[in-house]
C-alpha positions as a printed Julia matrix, in Angstrom:
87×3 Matrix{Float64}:
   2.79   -8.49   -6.04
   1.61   -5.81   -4.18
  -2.06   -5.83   -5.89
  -2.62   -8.73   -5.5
  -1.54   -8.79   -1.84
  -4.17   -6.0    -1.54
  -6.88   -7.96   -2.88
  -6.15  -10.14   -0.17
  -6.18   -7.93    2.73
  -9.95   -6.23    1.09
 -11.4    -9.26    1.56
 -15.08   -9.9     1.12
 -15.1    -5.93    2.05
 -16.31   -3.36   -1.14
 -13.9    -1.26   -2.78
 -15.35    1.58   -1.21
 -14.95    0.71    2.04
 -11.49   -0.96    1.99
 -10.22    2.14   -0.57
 -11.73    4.24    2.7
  -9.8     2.34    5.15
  -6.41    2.93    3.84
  -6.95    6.16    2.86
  -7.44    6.51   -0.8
 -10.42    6.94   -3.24
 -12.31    3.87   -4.54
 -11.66    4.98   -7.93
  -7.86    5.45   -7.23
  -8.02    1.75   -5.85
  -9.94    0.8    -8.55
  -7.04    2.47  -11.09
  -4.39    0.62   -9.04
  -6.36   -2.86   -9.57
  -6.9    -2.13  -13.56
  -2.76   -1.61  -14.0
  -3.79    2.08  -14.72
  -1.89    3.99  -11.33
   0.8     1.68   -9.35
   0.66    1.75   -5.61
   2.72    4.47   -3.85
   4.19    5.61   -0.66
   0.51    6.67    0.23
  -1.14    3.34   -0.06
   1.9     1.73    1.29
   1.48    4.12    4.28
  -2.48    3.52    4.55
  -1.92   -0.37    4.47
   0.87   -0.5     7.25
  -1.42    1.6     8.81
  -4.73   -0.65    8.67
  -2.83   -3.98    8.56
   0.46   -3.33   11.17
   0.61   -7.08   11.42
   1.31   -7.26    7.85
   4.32   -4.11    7.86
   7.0    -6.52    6.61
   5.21   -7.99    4.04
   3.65   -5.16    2.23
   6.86   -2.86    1.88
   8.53   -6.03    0.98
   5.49   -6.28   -1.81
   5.8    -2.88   -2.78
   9.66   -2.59   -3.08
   9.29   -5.98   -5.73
   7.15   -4.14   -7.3
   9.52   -1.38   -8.22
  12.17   -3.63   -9.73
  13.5     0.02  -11.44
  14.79    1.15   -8.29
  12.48    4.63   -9.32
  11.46    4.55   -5.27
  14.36    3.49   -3.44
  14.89    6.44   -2.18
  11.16    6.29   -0.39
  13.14    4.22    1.58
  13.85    6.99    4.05
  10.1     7.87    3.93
   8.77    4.33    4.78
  11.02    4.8     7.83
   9.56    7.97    9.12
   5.91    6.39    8.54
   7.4     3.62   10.62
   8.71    6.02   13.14
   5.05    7.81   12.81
   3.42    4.4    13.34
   5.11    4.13   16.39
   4.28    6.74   18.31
């Protein structure tokens, strides 16, 4: 699970900070960790960013999260972050 993954990679860090770090409000991170928002293609994006280590894992994460197939077809837009990544 993706959340739960996240809680992982924030660490001992506050919300704040880690919410800063991938590019998203502490109260959106906060939403995402109550089951009030689900993750999207911009926390996916600020995680691969902060974590690259951890790329495989967290789209894998977020993609199982999405059993509905709603964001399959951010498929082609995890590829251009990848592509973005890159350079």
């Amino acid at each position: 699970m993706l959340v739960d993954l996240m809680k992982e990679l924030q660490a001992e860090k506050s919300q704040t900070r880690f919410a800063s770090e991938i590019g998203i409000s502490q109260r959106m991170l906060s939403m995402i960790y109550i089951g009030r928002r689900r993750a999207g293609l911009r926390v996916v994006t600020g995680l691969v960013s902060r974590f690259p280590e951890r790329r495989d894992e967290i789209i894998a994460s977020f993609f199982a999260d999405h059993p509905d197939n709603r964001h399959v077809q951010l498929a082609d837009e995890v590829g251009e972050t990848d592509r973005i990544l890159s350079n």
